[in-house]
C-alpha positions in Angstrom: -12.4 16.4 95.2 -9.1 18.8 95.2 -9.4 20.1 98.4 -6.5 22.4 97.4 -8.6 23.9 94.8 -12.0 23.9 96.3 -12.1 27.0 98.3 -12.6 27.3 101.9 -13.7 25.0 104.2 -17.0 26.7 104.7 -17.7 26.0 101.1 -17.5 22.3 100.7 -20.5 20.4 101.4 -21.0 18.6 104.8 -20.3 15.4 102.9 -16.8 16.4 101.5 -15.5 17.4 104.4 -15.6 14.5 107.2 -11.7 15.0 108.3 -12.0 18.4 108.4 -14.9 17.9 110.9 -13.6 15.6 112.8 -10.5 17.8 113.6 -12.3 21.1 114.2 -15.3 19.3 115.9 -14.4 16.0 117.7 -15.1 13.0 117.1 -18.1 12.5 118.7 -19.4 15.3 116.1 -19.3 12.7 113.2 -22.3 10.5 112.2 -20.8 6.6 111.4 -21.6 7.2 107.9 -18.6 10.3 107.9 -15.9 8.3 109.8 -16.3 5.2 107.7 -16.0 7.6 105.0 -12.8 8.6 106.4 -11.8 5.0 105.9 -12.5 4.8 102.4 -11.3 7.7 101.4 -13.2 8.4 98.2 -15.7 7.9 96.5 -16.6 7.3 92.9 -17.7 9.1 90.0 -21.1 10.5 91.3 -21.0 9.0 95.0 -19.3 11.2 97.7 -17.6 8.7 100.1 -20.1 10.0 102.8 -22.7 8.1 100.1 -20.5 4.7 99.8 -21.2 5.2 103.5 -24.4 5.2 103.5 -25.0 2.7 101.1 -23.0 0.1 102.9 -24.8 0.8 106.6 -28.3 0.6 105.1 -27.8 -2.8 103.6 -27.0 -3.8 107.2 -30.1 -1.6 109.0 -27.6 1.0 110.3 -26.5 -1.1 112.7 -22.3 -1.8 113.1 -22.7 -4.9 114.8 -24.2 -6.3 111.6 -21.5 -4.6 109.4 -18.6 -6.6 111.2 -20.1 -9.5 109.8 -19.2 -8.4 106.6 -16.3 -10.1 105.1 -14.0 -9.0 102.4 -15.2 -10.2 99.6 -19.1 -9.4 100.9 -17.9 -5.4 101.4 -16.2 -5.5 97.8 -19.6 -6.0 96.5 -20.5 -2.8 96.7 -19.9 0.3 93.9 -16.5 1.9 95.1 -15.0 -0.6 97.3 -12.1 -2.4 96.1 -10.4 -4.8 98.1 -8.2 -2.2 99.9 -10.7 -0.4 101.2 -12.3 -3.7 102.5 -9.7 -4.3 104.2 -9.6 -1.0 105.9 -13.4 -1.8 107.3 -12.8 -5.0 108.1 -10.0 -3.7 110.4 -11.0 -1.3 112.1 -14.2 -3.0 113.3 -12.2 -5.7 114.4 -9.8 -3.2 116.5 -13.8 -2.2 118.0 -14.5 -5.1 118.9 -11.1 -6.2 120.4 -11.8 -3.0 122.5 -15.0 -3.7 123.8 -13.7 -7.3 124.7 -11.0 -6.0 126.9 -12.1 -4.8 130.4 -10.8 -1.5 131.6 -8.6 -2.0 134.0 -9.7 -1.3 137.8 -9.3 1.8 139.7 -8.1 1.8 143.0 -11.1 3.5 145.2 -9.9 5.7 147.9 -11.8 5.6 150.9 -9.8 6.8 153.7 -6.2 8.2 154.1 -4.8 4.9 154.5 -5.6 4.1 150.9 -3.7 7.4 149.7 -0.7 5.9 151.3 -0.7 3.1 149.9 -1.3 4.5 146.4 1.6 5.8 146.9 4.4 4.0 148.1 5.4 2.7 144.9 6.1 6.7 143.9 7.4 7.5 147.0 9.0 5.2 149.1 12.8 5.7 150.0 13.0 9.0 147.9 15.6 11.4 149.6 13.9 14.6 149.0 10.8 15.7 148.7 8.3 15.7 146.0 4.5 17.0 146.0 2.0 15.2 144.1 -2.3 15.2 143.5 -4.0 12.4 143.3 -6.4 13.1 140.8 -10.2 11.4 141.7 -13.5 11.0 139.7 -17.0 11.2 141.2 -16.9 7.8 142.4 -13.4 8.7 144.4 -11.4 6.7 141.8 -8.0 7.1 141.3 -8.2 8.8 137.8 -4.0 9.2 137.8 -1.5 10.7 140.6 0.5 13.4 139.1 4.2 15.0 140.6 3.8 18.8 141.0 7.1 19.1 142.0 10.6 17.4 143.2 12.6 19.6 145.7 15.3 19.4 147.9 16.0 17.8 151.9 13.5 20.4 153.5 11.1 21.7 151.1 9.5 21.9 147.4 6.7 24.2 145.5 3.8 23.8 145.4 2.0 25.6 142.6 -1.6 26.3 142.5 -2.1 27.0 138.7 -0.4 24.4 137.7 -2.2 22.2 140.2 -5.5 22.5 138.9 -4.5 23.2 135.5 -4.0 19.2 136.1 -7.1 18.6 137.9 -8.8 20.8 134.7 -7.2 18.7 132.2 -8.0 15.4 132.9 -11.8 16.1 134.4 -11.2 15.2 138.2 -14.3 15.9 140.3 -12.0 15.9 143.5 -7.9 16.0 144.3 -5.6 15.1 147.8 -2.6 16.8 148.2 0.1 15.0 148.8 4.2 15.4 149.9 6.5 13.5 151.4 9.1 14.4 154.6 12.1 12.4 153.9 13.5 13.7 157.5 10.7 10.8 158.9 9.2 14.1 160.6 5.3 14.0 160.6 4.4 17.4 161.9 2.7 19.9 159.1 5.0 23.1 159.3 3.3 26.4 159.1 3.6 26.6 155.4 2.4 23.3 154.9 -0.8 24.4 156.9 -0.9 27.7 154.7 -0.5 25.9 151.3 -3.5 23.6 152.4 -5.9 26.3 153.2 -4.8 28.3 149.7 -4.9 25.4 148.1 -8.4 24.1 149.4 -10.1 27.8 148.8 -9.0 27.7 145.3 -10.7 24.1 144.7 -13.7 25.1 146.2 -14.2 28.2 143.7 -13.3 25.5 140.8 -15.7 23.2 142.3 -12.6 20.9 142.5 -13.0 19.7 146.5 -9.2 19.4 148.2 -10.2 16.6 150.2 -7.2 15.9 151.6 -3.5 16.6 152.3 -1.5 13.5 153.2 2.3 14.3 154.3 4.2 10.8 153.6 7.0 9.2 155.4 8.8 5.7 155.1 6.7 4.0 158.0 3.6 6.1 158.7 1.8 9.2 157.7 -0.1 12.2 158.6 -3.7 13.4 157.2 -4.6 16.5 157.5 -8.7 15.7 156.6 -7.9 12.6 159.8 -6.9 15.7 162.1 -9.8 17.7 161.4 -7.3 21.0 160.4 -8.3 20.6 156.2 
């Protein structure tokens, strides 16, 4: 099909169109018929690519673990498969299956204040000025990522609250803990530290993002404000 001659997208059929679903649905939104189509590319004469598709999953019962049994030469079999297209297949179920075979790698699990520290020596340790981060946490209280809100000077840095959940937003955390460091070794929350805390943690609550801590970090110890019962 000449998709530059073909209308809108609205008008193609379903079947013509798997790219164009993918990007304006997702991925998720595609059947496997439509993104092995996508691999193939076209079709033939009177077979949509979306109908090579189908073809090729019902010899195998629909079911992909069968499919990456297919070799080559088995896949070139069928009516509008050439050895390229094969090939394309037979790759990208092997990239699958090299995925499933690798474990994801393990999330650090925070479960005091102590933990949060430690998460983050390696992005704090020795710094001369202060920085505020977020840990970022899932449901399980997983570290999803920490993320740097902001690098300042000696005494101070900004904290900002839209761009602190626009993070939290972004990449689905069910929970954050504040975090900055006080390269003066000083472990005492000033007033604004306090302030920024109790803005921060009324903001979270009408996201449904919990603040569940605010850890100030210094080279040898550190000070939690959820510990000292003033979050």
């Amino acid at each position: 099909m000449d998709y530059t001659t073909s209308g809108t997208i609205q008008s193609w059929a379903e079947e013509d169109r798997p790219r164009e679903k993918l990007m304006l649905k997702g991925k998720a939104a595609l059947s496997e018929a439509e993104l092995i189509a996508i691999l193939i590319n076209s079709g033939t004469v009177d077979l949509t690519a979306v109908d090579v598709a189908r073809i090729i999953l019902k010899s195998v019962g629909n079911n992909l673990n069968e499919l990456a049994k297919l070799s080559i030469k088995d896949l070139s079999k069928f009516r509008g498969i050439g050895e390229a297209k094969a090939i394309s297949i037979v790759a990208a179920l092997e990239l699958g299956r090299r995925r499933k075979e690798q474990d994801r790698p393990q999330r650090a699990r925070i479960t005091c204040s102590r933990d949060v520290y430690n998460e983050m020596i390696p992005h704090l340790l020795d710094k001369p000025h202060e920085e505020f981060w977020i840990v970022l946490l899932n449901r399980a209280n997983e570290v999803l990522r920490p993320i740097q809100i902001s690098t300042g000077g000696v005494s101070g840095t900004v904290a900002d609250a839209k761009i602190i959940f626009k993070q939290a937003l972004e990449h689905l955390a069910s929970a954050i803990i504040l975090l900055h460091n006080h390269p003066s070794g000083n472990l005492q929350p000033s007033q604004a530290d306090k302030e920024l805390t109790r803005k921060l943690k009324e903001a979270g609550k009408l996201l449904e993002i919990p603040v569940l801590d605010h850890v100030i970090f210094t080279d040898k110890a550190y000070f939690s404000f959820a510990d000292e019962g003033i979050l």
